[in-house]
TORKOL-4160 file (C-alpha; in steps of 0.2 Angstrom, whole numbers, padded with zeros to 4 digits, m for minus):
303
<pt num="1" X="0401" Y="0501" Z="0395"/>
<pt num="2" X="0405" Y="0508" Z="0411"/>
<pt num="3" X="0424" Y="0508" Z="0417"/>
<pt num="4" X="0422" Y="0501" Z="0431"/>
<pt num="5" X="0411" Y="0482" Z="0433"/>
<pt num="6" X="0399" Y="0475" Z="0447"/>
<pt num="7" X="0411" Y="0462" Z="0459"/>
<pt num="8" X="0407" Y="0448" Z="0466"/>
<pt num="9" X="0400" Y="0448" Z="0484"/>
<pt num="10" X="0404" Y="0430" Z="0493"/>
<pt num="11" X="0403" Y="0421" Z="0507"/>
<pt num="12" X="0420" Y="0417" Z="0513"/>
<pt num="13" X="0417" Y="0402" Z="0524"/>
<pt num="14" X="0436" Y="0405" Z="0530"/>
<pt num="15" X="0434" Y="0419" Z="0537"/>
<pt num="16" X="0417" Y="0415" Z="0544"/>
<pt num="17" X="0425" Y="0401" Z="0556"/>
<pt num="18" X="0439" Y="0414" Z="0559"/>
<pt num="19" X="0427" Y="0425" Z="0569"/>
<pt num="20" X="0411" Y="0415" Z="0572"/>
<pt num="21" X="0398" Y="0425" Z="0561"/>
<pt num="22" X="0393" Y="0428" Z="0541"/>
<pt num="23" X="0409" Y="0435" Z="0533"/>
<pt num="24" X="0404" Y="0442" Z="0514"/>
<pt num="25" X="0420" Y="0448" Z="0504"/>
<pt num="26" X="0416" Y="0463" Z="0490"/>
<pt num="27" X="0428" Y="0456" Z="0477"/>
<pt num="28" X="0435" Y="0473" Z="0473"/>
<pt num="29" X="0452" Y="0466" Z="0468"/>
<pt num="30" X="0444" Y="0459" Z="0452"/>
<pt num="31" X="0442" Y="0477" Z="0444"/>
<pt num="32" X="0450" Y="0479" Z="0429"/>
<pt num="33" X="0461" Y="0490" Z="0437"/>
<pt num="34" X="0466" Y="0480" Z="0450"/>
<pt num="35" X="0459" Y="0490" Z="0464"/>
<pt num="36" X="0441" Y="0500" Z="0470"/>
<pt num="37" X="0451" Y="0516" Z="0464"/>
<pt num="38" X="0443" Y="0514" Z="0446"/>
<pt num="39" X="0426" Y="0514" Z="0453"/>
<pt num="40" X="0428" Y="0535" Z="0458"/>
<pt num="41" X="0441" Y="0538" Z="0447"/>
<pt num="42" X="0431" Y="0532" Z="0433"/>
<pt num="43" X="0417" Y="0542" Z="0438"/>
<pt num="44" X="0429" Y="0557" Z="0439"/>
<pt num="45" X="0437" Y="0555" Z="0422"/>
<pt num="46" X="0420" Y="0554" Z="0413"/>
<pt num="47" X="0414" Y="0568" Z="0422"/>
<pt num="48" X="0430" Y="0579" Z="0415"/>
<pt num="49" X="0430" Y="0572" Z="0399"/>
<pt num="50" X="0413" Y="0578" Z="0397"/>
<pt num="51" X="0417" Y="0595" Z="0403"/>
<pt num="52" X="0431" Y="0595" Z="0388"/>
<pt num="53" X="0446" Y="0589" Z="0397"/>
<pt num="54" X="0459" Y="0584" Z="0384"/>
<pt num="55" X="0474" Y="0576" Z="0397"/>
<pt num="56" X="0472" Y="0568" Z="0413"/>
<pt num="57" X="0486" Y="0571" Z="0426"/>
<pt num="58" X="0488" Y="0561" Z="0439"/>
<pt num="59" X="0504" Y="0560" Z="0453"/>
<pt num="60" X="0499" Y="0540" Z="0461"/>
<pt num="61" X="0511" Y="0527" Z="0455"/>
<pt num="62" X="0498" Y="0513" Z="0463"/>
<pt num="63" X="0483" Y="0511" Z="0463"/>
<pt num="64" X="0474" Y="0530" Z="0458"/>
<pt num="65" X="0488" Y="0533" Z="0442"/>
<pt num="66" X="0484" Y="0515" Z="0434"/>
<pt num="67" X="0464" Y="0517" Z="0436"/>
<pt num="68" X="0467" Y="0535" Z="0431"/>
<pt num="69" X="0478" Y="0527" Z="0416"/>
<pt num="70" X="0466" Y="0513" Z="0411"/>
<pt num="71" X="0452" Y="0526" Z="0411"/>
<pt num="72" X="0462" Y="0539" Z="0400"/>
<pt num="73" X="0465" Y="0522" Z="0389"/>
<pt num="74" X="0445" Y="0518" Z="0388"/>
<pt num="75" X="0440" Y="0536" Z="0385"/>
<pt num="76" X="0453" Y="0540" Z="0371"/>
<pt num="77" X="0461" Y="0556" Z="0384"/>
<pt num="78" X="0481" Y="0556" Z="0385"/>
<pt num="79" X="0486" Y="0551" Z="0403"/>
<pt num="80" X="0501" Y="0560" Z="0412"/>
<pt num="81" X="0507" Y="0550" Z="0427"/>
<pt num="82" X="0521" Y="0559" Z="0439"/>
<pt num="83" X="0530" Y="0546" Z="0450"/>
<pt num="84" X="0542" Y="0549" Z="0463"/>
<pt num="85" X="0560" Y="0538" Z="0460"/>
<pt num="86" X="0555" Y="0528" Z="0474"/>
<pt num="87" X="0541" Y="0521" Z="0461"/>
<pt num="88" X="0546" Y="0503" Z="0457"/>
<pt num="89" X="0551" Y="0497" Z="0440"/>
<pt num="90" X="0533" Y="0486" Z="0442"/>
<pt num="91" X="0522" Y="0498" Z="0444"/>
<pt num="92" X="0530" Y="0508" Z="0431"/>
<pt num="93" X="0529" Y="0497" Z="0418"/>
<pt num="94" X="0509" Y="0493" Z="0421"/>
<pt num="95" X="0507" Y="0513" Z="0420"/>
<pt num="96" X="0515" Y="0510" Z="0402"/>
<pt num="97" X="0508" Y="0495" Z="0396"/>
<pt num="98" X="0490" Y="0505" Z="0401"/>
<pt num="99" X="0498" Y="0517" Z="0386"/>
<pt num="100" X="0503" Y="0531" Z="0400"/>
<pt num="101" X="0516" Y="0544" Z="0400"/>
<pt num="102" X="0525" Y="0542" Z="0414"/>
<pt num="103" X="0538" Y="0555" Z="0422"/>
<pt num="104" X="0550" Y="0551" Z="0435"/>
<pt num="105" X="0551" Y="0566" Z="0446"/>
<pt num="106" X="0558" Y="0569" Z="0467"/>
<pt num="107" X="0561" Y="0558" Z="0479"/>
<pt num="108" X="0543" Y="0557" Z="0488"/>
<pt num="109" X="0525" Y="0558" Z="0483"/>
<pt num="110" X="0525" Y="0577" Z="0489"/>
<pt num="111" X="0536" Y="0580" Z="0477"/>
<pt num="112" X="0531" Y="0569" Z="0461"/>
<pt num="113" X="0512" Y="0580" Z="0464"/>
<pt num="114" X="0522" Y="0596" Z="0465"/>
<pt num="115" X="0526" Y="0592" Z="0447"/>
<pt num="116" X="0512" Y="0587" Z="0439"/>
<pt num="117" X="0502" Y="0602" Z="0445"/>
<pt num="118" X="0514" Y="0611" Z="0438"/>
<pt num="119" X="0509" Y="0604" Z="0419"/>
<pt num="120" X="0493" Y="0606" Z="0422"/>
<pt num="121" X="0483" Y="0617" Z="0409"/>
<pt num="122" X="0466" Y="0624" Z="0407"/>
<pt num="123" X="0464" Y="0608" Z="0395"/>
<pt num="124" X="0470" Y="0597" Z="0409"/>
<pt num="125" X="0461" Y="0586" Z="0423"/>
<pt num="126" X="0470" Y="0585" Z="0440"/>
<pt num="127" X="0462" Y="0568" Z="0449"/>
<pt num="128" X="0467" Y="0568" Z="0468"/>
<pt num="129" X="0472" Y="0551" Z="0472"/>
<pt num="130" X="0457" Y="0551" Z="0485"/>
<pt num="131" X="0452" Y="0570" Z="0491"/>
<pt num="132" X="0437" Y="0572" Z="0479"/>
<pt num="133" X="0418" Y="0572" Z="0480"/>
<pt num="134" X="0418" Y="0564" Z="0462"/>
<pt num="135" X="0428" Y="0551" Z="0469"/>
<pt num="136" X="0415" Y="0547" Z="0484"/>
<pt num="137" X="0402" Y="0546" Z="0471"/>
<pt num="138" X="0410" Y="0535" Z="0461"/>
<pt num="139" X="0415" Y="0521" Z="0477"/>
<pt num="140" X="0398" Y="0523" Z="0483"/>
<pt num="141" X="0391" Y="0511" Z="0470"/>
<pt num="142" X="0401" Y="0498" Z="0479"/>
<pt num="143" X="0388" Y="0498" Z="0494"/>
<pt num="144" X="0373" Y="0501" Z="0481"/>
<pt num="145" X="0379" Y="0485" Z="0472"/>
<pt num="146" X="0378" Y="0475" Z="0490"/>
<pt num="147" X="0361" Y="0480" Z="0494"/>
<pt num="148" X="0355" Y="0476" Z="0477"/>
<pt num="149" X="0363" Y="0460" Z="0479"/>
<pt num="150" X="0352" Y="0457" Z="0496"/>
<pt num="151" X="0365" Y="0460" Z="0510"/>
<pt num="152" X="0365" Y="0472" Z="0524"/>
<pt num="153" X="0377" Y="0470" Z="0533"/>
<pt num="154" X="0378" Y="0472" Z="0551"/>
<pt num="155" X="0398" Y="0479" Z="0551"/>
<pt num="156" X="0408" Y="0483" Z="0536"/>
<pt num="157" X="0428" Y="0482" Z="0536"/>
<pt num="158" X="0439" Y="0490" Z="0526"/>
<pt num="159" X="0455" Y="0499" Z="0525"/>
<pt num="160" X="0460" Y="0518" Z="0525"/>
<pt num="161" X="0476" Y="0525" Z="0519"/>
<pt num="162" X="0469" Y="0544" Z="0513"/>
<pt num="163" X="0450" Y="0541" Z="0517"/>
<pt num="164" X="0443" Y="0539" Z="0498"/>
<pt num="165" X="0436" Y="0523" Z="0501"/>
<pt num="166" X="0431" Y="0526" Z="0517"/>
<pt num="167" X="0421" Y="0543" Z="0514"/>
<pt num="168" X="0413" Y="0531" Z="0497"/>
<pt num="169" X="0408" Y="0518" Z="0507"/>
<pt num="170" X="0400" Y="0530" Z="0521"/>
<pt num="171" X="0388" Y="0539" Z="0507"/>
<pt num="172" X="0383" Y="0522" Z="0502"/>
<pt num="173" X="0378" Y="0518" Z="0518"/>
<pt num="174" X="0371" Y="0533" Z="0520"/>
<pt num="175" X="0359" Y="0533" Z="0506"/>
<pt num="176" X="0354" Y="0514" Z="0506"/>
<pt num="177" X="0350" Y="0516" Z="0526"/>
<pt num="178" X="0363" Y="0510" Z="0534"/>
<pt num="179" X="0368" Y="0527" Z="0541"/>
<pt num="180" X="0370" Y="0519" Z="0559"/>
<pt num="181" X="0380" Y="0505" Z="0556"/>
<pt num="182" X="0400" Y="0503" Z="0560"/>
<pt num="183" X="0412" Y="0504" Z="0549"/>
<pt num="184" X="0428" Y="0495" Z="0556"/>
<pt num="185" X="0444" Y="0506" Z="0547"/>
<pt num="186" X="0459" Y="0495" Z="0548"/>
<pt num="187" X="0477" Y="0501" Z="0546"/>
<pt num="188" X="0494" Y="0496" Z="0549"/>
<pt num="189" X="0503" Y="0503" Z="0564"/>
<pt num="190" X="0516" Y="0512" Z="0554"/>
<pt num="191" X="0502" Y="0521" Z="0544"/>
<pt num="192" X="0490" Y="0525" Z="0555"/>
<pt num="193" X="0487" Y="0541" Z="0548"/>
<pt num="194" X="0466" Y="0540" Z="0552"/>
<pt num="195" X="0471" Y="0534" Z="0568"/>
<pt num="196" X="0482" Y="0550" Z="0573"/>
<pt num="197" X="0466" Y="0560" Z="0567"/>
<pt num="198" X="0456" Y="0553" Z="0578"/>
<pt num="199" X="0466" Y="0555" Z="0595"/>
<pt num="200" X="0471" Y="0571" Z="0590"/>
<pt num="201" X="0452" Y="0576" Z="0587"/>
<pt num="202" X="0457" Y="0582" Z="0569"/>
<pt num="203" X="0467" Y="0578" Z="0553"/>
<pt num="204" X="0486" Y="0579" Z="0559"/>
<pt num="205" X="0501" Y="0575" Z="0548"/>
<pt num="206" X="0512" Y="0559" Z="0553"/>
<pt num="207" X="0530" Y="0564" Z="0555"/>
<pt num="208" X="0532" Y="0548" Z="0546"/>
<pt num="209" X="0525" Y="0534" Z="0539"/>
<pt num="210" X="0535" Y="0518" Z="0537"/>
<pt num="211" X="0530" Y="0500" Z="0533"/>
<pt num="212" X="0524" Y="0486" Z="0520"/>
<pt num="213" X="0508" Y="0493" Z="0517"/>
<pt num="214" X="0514" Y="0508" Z="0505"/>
<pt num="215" X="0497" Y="0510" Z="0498"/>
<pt num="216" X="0490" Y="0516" Z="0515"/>
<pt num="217" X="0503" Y="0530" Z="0516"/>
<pt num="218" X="0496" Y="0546" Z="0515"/>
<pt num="219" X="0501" Y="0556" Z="0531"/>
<pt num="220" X="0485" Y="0564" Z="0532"/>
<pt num="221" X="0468" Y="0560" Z="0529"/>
<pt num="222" X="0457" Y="0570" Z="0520"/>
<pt num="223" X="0446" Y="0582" Z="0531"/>
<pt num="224" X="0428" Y="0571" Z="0525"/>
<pt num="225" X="0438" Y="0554" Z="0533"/>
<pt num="226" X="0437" Y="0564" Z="0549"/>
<pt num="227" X="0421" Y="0572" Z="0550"/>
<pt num="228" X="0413" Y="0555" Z="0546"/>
<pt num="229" X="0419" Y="0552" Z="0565"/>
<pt num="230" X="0407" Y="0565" Z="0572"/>
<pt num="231" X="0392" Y="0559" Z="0558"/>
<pt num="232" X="0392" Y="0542" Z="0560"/>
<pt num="233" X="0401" Y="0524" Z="0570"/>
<pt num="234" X="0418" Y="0524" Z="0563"/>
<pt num="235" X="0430" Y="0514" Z="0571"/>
<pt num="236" X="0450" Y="0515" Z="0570"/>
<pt num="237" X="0459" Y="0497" Z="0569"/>
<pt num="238" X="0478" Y="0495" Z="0569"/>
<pt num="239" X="0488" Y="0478" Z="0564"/>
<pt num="240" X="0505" Y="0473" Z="0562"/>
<pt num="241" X="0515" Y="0474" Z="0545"/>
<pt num="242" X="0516" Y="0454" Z="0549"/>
<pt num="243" X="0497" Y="0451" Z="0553"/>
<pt num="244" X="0492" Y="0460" Z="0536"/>
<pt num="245" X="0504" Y="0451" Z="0527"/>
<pt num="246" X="0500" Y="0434" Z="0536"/>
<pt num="247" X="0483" Y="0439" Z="0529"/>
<pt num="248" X="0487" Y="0441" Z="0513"/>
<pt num="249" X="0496" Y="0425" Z="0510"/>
<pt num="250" X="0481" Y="0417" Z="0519"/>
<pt num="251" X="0468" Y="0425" Z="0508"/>
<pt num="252" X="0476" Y="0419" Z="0491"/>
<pt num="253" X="0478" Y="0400" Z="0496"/>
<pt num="254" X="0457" Y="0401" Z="0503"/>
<pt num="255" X="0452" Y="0413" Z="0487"/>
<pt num="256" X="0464" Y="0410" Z="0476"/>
<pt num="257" X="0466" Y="0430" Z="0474"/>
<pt num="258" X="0481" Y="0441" Z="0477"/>
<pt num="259" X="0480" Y="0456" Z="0486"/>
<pt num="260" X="0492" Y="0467" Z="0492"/>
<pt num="261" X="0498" Y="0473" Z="0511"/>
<pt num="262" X="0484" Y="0486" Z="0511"/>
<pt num="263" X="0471" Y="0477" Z="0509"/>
<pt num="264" X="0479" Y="0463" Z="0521"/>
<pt num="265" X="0476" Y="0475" Z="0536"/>
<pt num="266" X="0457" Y="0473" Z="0534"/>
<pt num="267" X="0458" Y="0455" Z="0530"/>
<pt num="268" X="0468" Y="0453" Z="0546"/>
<pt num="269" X="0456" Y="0463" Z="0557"/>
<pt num="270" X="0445" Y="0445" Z="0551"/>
<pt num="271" X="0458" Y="0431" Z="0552"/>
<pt num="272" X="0466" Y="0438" Z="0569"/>
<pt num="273" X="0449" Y="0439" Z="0575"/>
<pt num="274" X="0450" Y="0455" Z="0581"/>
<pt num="275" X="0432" Y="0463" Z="0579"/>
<pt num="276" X="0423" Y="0463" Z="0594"/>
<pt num="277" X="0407" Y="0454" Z="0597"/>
<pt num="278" X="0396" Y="0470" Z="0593"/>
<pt num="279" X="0402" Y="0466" Z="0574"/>
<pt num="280" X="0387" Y="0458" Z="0572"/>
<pt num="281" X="0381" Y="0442" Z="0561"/>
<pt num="282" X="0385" Y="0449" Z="0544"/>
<pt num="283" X="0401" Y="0456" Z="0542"/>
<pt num="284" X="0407" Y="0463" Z="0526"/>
<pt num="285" X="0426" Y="0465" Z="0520"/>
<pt num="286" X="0430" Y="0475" Z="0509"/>
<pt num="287" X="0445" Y="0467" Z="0498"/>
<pt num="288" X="0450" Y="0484" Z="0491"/>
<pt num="289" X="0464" Y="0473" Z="0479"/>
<pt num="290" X="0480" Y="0478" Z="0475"/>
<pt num="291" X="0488" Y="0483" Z="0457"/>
<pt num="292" X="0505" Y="0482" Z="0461"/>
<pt num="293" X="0507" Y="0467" Z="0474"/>
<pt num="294" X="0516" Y="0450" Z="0467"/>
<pt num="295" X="0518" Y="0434" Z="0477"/>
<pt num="296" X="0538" Y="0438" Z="0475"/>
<pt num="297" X="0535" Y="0454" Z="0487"/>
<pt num="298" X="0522" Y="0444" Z="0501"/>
<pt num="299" X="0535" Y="0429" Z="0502"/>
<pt num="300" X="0549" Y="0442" Z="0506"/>
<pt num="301" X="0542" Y="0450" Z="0519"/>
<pt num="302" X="0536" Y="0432" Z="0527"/>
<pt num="303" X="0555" Y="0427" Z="0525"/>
């Protein structure tokens, strides 16, 4: 069986009144991972496997280490996940249930990856959290699955923390012929790392990130996320840490899923009505998910 599953595409009639036009949600959030990341991840584990690989490492306490977990679980190969301290107690103990080993290591991300490159062997896998080919391949099928399902779309919507979704998506579009149409990359304005890229006219490093939306903090996007800006329409979005978590909240009383922060800020690109008219009659979203979020966290936030 394949590691990752083919979502659900629906019709959210929500989001449709929210901005007068079509509005089809790619139900990502219902991986057994929780998130998209086990669509390249997945792909990237099986390729490595099949090359001989007998650990995976990984350095992502979110999203990337649990589909990197859950693969390693699925294909019988020992997984090493290296969190940072700031990792919470949650995310740890979903890391352990998906039969992990999990070291607590620094005080940031940087520092945690630091680490596990240094375990790494010449019988070891390293997966990138996003800055792969492999992993491109792998989210690509998401936009093969839409076609195949009979959509496409005039606009596609989704979120960009280190560009992994966003350079899988592009390929998609590219090989199914829908080279030409946007894509809409929301982020939150204290993570607006594609964003700094863009003005700057090249990948630049935040001086910080701050924020809700921890799974969109990588302070620089991969070099593929920016080059797609000179290849294809590719359209930097910013909302508030209150709009994406409005969104959130919103999302789970209308489809009665949870998703975290991240995914809130495309959501909110929807519910604020903050496309412009150009979108077009079909816009797709895609709800990217969320391993880690819990309605405990979302109502904290809203107070």
């Amino acid at each position: 069986m394949p590691l990752s599953v083919k979502t659900p595409l629906l019709e959210s009639l929500p989001l449709s009144r929210a901005i007068g036009a079509r509005a089809w949600i790619k139900m990502e959030a219902m991986q057994p991972s929780g998130s998209f990341k086990i669509r390249g991840i997945g792909h990237a584990c099986e390729h490595y496997r099949a090359r001989g690989a007998q650990r995976f490492l990984s350095s992502s306490g979110g999203n990337a280490g649990l589909a990197v977990a859950y693969a390693g679980r699925k294909l019988g190969v020992p997984v090493v996940v290296v969190v940072p301290e700031t990792t919470t107690e949650r995310a740890r103990r979903l890391l352990d249930a998906e039969g992990a080993d999990v070291i607590v290591h620094g005080t940031s991300w940087f520092e945690a990856n630091q680490h596990a490159q240094s375990l790494k062997t010449a019988q070891d896998a390293f997966l990138h959290p996003f800055d792969d080919p492999l992993l491109w391949q792998g989210h690509a099928t998401l936009i093969d699955e839409v076609v195949a399902d009979g959509l496409r779309p005039d606009a596609v919507v989704l979120c960009v923390g280190g560009g992994g979704l966003l350079a899988g998506v592009a390929e998609g579009m590219r090989r199914n012929g829908l080279g030409e149409v946007p894509i809409y990359a929301a982020e939150t304005d204290g993570m607006a790392s594609f964003a700094a890229a863009v003005d700057a006219g090249r990948p630049v490093e935040l001086p910080a990130l701050s924020g809700v939306a921890t799974s969109l903090g990588a302070r620089q996007v991969c070099e593929r996320a920016f080059a797609l800006t000179r290849e294809r329409p590719v359209i930097p979005m910013q909302v508030s840490d209150r709009e994406a978590v409005d969104a959130c909240l919103a999302f789970l009383d209308d489809h009665r899923t949870l998703v975290e922060p991240a995914c809130g800020a495309s959501l909110a690109l929807l519910y604020a009505n903050k496309l412009p008219v150009e979108a077009g009659q079909n816009v797709l979203v895609v709800v990217c998910g969320g391993s880690t979020a819990t309605v405990e966290s979302l109502s904290r936030f809203a107070g």
